[in-house]
N, C-alpha and C positions, 0 to 999 in steps of 0.2 A: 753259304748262308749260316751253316749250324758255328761256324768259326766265328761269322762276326757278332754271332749273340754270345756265343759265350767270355768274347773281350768286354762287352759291356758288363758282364755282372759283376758284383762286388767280388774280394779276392776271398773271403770266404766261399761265398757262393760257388764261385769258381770252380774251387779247391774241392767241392763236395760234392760238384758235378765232377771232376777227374775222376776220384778215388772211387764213387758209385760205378764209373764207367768202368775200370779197371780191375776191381774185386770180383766181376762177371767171370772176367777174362783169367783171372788165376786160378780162378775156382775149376772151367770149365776144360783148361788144358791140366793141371791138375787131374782132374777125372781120368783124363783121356790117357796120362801118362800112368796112371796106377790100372787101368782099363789093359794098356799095351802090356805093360809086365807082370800083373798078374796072368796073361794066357801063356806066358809063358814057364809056369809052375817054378818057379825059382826057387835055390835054395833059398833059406832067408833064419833070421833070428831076433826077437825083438824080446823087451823086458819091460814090462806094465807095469811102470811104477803109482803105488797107492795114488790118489788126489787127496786134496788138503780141503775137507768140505767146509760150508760156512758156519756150520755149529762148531767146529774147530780150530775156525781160522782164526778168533781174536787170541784163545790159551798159545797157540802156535806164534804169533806177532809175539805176544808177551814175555815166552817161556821157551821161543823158540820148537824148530823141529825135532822128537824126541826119539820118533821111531816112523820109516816107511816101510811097507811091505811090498816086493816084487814080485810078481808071476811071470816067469816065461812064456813066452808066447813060440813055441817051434810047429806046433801039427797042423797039417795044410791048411782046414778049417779055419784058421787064426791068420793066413794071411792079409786078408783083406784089414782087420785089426793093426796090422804094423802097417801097410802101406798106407791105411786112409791118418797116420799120422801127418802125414805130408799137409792136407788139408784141413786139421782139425785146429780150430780158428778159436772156437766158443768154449767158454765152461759150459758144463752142464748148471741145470736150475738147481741142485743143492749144491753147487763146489763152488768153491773162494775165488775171489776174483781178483787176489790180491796176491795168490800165487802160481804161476807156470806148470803146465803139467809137461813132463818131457817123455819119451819113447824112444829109447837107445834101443839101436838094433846096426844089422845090415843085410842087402840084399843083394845078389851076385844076378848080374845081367850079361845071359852071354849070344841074345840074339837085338837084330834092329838097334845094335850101340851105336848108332850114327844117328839114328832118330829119335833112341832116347838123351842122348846128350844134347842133339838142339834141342829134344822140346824142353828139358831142364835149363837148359840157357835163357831161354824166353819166358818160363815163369819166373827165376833167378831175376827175369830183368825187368820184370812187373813188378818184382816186388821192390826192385828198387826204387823205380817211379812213383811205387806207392808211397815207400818209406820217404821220400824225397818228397812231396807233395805233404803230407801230413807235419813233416819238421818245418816246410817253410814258413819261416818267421813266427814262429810259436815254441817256448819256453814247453817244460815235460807237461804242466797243469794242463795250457791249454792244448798238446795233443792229446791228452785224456777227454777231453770235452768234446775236443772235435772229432775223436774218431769214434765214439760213442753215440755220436748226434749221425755219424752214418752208418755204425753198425752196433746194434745196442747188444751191450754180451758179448763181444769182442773182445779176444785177449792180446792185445798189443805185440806184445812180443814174439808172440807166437806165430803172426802177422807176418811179422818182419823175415823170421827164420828160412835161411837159404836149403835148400836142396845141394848134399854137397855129392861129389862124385869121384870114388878113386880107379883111377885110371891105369895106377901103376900093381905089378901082381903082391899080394897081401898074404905072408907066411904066417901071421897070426893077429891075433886082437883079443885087448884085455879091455875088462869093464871095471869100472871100482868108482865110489865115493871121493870125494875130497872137502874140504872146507875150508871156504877163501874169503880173507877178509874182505870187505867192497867196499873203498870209502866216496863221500859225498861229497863234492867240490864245491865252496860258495867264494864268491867275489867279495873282495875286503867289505866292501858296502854291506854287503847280503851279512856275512860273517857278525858284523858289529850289532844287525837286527836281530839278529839271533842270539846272541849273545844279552842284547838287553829286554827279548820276550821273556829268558830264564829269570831274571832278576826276581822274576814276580812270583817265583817259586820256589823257594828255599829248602832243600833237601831235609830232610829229621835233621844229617848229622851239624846243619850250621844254623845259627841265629838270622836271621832277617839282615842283621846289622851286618854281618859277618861274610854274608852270602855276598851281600854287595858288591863289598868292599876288595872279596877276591873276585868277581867280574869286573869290576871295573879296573882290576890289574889284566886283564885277559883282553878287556876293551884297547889299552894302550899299548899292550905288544902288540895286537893286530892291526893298531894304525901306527907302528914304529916309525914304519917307511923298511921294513926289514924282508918285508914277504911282498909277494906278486900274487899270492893266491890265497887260500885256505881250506883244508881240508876237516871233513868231521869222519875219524874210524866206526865204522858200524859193525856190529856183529855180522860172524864169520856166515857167506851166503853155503850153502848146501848141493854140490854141481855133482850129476853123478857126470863121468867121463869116460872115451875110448880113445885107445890109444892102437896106433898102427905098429906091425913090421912088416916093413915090404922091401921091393926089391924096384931100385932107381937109378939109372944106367948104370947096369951091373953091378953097383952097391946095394950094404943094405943100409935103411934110412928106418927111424922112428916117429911117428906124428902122434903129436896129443890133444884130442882135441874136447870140446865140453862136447855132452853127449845129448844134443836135444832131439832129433827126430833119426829116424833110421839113414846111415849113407849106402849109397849105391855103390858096388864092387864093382868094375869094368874089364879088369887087367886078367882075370882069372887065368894060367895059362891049366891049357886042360882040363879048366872048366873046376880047380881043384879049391875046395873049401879050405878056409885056414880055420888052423887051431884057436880054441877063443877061449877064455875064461867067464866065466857066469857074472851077472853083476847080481849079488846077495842082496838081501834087507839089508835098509839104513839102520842102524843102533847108535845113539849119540857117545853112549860111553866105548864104542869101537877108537873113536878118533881122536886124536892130539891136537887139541885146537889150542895150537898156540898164540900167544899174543904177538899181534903185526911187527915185523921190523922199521921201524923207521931208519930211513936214510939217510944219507950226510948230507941231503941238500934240503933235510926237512928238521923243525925242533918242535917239539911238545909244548902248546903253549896251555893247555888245561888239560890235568891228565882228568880230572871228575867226567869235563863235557868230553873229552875224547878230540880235543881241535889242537890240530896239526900245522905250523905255518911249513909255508914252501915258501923256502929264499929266491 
C-alpha cells in the first residue's frame, strides 16, 4: 500500500519523501557507529580547523581565505569532538554556508572490525542513494533548493562525504595545506550567456565600446566549432589534505587524499600508531599559488574572464 502511494506522487514529492526517509537512517546508524568505537577508547587525532563565520564570509568570497587557525584535538575528552565529524551535517547559526567545515584526523579501530566495516558500508551506501536522489534530474541550483526545502541549514557537501576506511597497516601520515585551482565547466550555449551578461559591465580598464568589442571576439571563438566545451578558471580552492604510508601486499604504497572528516585505521598490526605530522594554521603567504596550467587540448580564449576552450 505505502509503495503504490508513493508512485502516485509527483517526482518531486517523491524525491522528498525518499531523502526524508533516509536522512533518519544515516543519522541514526551513524550514532551507533561513533557509539561502538568510542567504547572502545581508541587511539585517535583530529585537527579543528577555524569556521568561516557569516560576518566573514562575504570579505572571505572577495579577498579570499587569509588565515585559518587549527587546534588539535588528541585528549580523551575530545573524542567524541572528532568522531561526531562523521555526522556533522549543519553549520552552526553564526557560520557561512557558503563554506565547508572539514575535520582531518584518524582513528585506529582494533576491536568488532567486521562490524564496524559493514556498519560503514551501509551508511557509505545511504549516502549514496541520497546523493543519487537529490542529483536526479536537477542542475546544482536546483539541488540547493531541493535539499534545503528538506533540511533547512544543511550543508550539501558535507552530506555527501563518505566514511573512508584503511584497511591496510599505516607506517605514517602527513597533514598539510594545498591550493588547487577548480575550474567551472559551461556548455557552448551556457558559455555564450555568460559571456554576453558581462557585456553590461565594462571593467575601469576598458571603454563601453571597447569592452564589447573584445567580447564579442570571445563570443566567436566559443562558437568556432573548435571546442566541445568550455571552462571558466577560478581562484585557487583551499584543501587541507592527508596522505598515507602503508604497507600493501608486502609493498610499500603512498595515498593522498583531501582531508575532510577523520579516516578509520583497521590494518594496525600490534595495534601500533603511525608517525604523523601536525597539520599547522593556514597562512596565505605560506603558499605558491601558482597560475593553472593549461593543457594541450585546451587554449585561452579570454585571459580577463579566465574562459578556457576544451578542443
Amino acid at each position: 500500500m505505502t509503495k503504490e502511494k508513493t508512485k502516485q506522487l509527483p517526482d518531486n514529492e517523491g524525491d522528498l519523501l525518499t531523502v526524508t526517509q533516509l536522512m533518519p537512517d544515516i543519522v541514526a546508524q551513524t550514532t551507533l557507529l561513533i557509539d561502538m568505537i568510542s567504547k572502545q577508547n581508541p587511539y585517535f587525532v583530529g585537527y579543528n580547523i577555524e569556521r568561516i563565520s557569516k560576518e566573514k564570509e562575504k570579505n572571505c568570497i572577495v579577498e579570499g581565505i587569509k588565515h585559518l587557525s587549527v587546534r588539535p584535538l588528541t585528549h580523551w575528552s575530545e573524542l567524541h569532538s572528532v568522531l561526531n565529524a562523521w555526522k556533522d551535517f549543519y553549520a552552526p547559526l553564526t557560520g557561512s554556508t557558503m563554506f565547508v567545515h572539514r575535520l582531518p584526523g584518524f582513528v585506529i579501530v582494533n576491536e568488532d572490525k567486521e562490524t564496524v566495516l559493514a556498519l560503514v558500508t551501509s551508511i557509505n551506501t545511504l549516502k549514496d542513494d541520497l546523493a543519487n536522489t537529490i542529483r536526479h534530474n536537477r542542475d546544482k541550483h536546483q539541488r540547493h533548493e531541493f535539499i534545503h526545502r528538506a533540511f533547512s541549514g544543511v550543508m550539501t557537501e558535507q552530506l555527501y562525504r563518505k566514511i573512508q576506511i584503511k584497511t591496510d597497516h599505516v607506517n605514517n601520515v602527513w597533514f598539510n595545506w594545498v591550493s588547487r585551482p577548480v575550474p567551472q565547466m559551461y556548455s557552448l550555449d551556457d558559455a555564450v550567456l555568460y559571456v554576453e551578461k558581462k557585456k553590461s559591465v565594462p571593467p575601469i580598464e576598458f571603454s563601453a565600446t571597447e569592452w564589447q568589442a573584445r567580447l564579442n571576439i570571445t563570443i566567436s571563438k566559443i562558437t568556432s566549432g573548435r571546442y566541445k566545451k568550455i571552462q571558466k578558471l577560478k581562484q585557487f580552492r583551499l584543501l587541507p589534505t592527508i596522505e598515507f604510508n602503508l604497507i600493501k601486499d608486502g609493498e610499500k604504497k603512498r595515498n593522498k587524499h583531501n582531508a575532510t572528516i577523520p579516516f578509520i585505521l583497521m590494518g594496525q598490526e600490534n595495534n601500533a600508531v603511525p608517525k604523523f605530522t601536525p597539520l599547522s594554521d593556514f597562512n596565505v603567504g605560506d603558499k605558491d599559488q601558482k597560475k593553472p596550467f593549461i593543457k594541450s587540448n585546451k587554449e585561452m580564449l579570454d585571459q580577463f574572464l579566465q574562459l578556457v576552450g576544451v578542443k
